[in-house]
Every structure is written in structure tokens, then in C-alpha cells.
Backbone as CSV, one residue per row, in Angstrom:
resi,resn,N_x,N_y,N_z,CA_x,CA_y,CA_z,C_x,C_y,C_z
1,UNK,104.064,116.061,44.515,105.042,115.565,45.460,106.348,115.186,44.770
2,UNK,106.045,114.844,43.687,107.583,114.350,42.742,108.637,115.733,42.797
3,UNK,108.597,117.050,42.891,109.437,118.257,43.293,110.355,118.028,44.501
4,UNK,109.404,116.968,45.491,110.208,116.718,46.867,110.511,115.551,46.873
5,UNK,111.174,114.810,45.676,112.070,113.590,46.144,113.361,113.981,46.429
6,UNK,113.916,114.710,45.790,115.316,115.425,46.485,114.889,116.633,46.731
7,UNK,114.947,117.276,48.187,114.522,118.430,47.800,115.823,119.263,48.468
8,UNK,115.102,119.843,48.709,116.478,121.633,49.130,115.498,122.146,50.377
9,UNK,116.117,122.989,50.777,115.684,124.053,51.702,114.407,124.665,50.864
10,UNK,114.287,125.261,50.039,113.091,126.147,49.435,112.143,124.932,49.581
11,UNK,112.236,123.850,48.554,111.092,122.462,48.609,110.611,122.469,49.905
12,UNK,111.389,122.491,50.719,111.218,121.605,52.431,110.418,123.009,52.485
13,UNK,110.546,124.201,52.776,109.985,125.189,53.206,108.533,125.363,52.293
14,UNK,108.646,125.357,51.091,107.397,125.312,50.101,106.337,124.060,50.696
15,UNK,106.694,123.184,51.161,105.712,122.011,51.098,105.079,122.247,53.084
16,UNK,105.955,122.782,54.007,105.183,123.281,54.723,104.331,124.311,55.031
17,UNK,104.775,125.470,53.686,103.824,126.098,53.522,102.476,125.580,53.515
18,UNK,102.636,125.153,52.180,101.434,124.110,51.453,100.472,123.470,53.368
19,UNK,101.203,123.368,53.941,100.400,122.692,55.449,100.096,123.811,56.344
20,UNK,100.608,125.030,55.806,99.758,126.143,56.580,101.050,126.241,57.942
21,UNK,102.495,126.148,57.398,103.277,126.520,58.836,104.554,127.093,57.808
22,UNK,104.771,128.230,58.109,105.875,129.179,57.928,107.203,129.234,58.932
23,UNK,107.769,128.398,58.339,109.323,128.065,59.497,109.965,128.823,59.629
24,UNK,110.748,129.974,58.325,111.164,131.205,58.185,111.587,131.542,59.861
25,UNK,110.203,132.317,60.642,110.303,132.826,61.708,110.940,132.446,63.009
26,UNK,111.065,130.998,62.885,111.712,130.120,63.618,113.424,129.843,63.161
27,UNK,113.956,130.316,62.226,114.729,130.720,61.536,115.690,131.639,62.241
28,UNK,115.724,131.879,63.006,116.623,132.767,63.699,116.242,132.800,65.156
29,UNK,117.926,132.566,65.798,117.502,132.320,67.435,118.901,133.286,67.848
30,UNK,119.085,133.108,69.007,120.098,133.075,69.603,120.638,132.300,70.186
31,UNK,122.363,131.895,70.464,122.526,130.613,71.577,124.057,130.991,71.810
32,UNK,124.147,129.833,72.711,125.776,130.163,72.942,126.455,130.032,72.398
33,UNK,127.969,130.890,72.207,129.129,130.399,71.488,129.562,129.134,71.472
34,UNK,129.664,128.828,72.694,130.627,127.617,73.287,132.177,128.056,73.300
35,UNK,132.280,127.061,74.237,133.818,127.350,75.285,133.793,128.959,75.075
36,UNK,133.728,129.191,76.005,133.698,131.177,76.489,133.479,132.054,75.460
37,UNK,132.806,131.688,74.189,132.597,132.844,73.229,131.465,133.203,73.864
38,UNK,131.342,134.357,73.336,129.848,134.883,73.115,128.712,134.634,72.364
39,UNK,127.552,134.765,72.718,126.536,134.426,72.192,126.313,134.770,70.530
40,UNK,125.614,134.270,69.595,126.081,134.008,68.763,124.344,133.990,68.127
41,UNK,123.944,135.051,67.154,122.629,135.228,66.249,122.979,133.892,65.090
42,UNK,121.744,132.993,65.584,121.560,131.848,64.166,120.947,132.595,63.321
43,UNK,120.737,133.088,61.732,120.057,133.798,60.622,119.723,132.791,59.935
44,UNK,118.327,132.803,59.262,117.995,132.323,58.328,118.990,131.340,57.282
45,UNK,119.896,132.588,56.423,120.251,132.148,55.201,121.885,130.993,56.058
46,UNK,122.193,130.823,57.025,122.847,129.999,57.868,121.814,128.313,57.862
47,UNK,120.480,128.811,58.084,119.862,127.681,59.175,119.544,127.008,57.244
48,UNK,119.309,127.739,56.056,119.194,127.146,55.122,120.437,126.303,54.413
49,UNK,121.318,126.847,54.646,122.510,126.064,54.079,122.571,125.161,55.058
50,UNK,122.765,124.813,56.428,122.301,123.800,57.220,121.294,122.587,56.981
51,UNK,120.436,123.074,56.448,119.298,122.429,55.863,119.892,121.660,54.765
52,UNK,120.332,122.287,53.568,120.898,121.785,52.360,121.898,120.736,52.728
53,UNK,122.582,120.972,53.606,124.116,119.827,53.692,123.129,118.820,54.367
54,UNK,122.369,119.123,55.431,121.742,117.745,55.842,120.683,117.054,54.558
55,UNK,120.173,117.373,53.606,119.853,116.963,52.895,120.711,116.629,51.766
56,UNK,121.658,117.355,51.749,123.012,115.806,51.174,123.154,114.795,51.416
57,UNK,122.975,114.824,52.838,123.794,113.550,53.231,122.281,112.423,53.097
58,UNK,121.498,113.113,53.674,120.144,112.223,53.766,119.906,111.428,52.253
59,UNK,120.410,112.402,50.623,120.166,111.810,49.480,121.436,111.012,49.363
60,UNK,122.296,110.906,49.978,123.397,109.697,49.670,123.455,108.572,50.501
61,UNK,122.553,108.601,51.514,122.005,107.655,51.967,121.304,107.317,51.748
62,UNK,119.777,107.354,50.904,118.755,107.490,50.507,119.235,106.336,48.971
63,UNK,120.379,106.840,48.506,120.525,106.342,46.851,121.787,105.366,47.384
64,UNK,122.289,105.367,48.439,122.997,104.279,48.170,124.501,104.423,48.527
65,UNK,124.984,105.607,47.936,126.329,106.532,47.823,127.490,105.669,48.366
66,UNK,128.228,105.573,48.386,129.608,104.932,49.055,130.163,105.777,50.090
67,UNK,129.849,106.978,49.278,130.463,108.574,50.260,129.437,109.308,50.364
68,UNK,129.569,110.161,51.910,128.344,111.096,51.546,128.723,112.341,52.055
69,UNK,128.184,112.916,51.599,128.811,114.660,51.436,129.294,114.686,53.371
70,UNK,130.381,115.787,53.595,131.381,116.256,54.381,130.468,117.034,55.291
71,UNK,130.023,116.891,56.520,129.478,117.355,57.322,130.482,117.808,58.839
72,UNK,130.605,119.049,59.568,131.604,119.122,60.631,131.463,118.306,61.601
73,UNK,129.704,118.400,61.649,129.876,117.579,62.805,129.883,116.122,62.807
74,UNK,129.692,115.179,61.281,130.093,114.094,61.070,131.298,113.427,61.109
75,UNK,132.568,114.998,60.610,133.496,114.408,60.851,134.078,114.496,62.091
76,UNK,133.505,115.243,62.927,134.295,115.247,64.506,133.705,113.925,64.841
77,UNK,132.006,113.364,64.590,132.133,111.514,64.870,132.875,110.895,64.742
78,UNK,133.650,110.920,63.404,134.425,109.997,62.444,135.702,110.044,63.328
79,UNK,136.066,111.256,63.456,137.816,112.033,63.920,138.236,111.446,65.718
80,UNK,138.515,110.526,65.666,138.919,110.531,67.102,139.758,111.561,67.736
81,UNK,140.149,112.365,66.899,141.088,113.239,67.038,140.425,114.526,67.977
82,UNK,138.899,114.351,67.602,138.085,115.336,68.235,137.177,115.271,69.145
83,UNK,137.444,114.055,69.712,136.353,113.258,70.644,136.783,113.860,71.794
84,UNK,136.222,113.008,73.117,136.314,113.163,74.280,137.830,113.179,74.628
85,UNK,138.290,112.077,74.245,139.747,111.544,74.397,140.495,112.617,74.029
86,UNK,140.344,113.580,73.110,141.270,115.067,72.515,141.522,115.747,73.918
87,UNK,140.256,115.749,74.850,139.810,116.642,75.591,140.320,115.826,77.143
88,UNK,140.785,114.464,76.940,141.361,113.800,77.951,140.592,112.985,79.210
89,UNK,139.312,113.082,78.281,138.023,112.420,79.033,137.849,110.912,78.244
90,UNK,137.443,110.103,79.073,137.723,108.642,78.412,136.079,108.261,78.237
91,UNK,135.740,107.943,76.756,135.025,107.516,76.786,133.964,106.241,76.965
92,UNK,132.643,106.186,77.464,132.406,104.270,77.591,132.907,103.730,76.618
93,UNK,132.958,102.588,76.665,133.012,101.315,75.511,132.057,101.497,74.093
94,UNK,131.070,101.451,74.933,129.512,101.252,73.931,129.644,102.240,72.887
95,UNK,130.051,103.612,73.982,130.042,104.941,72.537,131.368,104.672,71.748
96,UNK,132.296,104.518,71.841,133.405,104.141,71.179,133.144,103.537,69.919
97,UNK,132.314,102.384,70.649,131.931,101.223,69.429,131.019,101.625,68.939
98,UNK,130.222,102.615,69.185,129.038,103.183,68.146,129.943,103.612,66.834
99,UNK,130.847,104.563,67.415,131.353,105.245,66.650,132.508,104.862,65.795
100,UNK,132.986,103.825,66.207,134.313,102.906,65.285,132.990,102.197,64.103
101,UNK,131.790,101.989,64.267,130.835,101.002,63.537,130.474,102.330,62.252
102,UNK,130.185,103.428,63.393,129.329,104.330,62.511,130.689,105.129,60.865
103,UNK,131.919,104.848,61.940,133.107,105.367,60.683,133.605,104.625,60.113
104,UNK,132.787,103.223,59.868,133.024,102.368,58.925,131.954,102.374,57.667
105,UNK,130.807,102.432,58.483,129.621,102.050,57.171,129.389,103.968,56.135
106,UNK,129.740,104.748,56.879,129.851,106.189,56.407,130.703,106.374,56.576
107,UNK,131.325,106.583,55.216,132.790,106.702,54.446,132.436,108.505,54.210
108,UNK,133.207,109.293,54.768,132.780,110.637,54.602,133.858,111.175,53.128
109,UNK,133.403,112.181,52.083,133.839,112.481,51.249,133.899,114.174,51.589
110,UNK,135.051,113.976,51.630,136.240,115.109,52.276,136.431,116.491,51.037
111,UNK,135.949,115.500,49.807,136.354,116.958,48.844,135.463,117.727,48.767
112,UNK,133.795,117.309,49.182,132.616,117.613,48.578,132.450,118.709,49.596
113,UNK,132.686,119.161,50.822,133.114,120.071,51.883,132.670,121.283,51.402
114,UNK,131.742,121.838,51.318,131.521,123.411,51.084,132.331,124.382,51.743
């Protein structure tokens, strides 16, 4: 188990092997673009680098970090710029204040950005 204290995409996938479930296949979907694109094939080597950035952030939270790696959709939390309000929709109170709390204690690090 010491291989999966930080792990990666391969670890995470190796250790459910090890439990007899092959995710791979689940690994590729289809879904919508959003706002009027077209539909849009998720692939594997996509859903793994996905995997990897969320397990950035999970080990800089995990150890402590001040900053934790640059996620899009963390920073559209962070970005009021990209909220509801961009879009001219007003949001409750409560979510506001989730999110003024949540872009204080996660300080996002902007260079680390793949």
C-alpha cells in the first residue's frame, strides 16, 4: 500500500485492479459540448490526466500546501468573473459565501497550470 500514498492515475487504476474492477472501459463516454457545441468523445488518456490534476490538488491538501495546483474548474469557483453574475444571474447569499470562504482558505497556484 505504501506505492499509493501519492498516487497517479496508473496507482489508482493498479490498486483496483488488484480488487478485480478494470475502470479503463468506463474511460470513455460521450456527453455534451455545452452552450450549443456538439457532443464531445471523453478518451481515456483525457479522463487520466483528469485524474492526475485531481490528485494534485487532493496531495496539497493532504500535506498541508499553502497553494494547490491550478484546476479550471477551481478557478471559475475562485473567479467571480465566471460565476452566475458574468452570466447576469444573481446568486443566493449562502453560495456566494461558500465561495468568498472557499477562495480564501484555497489559495490557487496559477503557475503550476498544465
Amino acid at each position: 500500500m505504501e506505492k499509493f500514498s501519492t498516487p497517479g492515475h496508473e496507482q489508482t487504476r493498479s490498486l483496483l485492479l488488484r480488487m478485480g474492477f478494470g475502470p479503463r472501459p468506463g474511460w470513455t463516454w460521450t456527453q455534451n459540448g455545452g452552450r450549443g457545441s456538439t457532443s464531445v468523445v471523453v478518451a481515456p488518456k483525457h479522463v487520466a490526466k483528469v485524474i492526475t490534476q485531481w490528485l494534485r490538488v487532493r496531495n496539497d491538501v493532504a500535506h498541508g500546501h499553502t497553494t494547490i495546483h491550478s484546476l479550471a474548474v477551481l478557478t471559475a469557483v475562485r473567479d467571480p468573473n465566471s460565476s452566475e453574475k458574468a452570466k447576469g444571474e444573481e446568486r443566493p447569499d449562502a453560495a456566494a459565501n461558500r465561495c468568498d470562504r472557499l477562495r480564501r482558505v484555497l489559495p490557487v497556484d496559477r503557475s503550476s497550470h498544465d
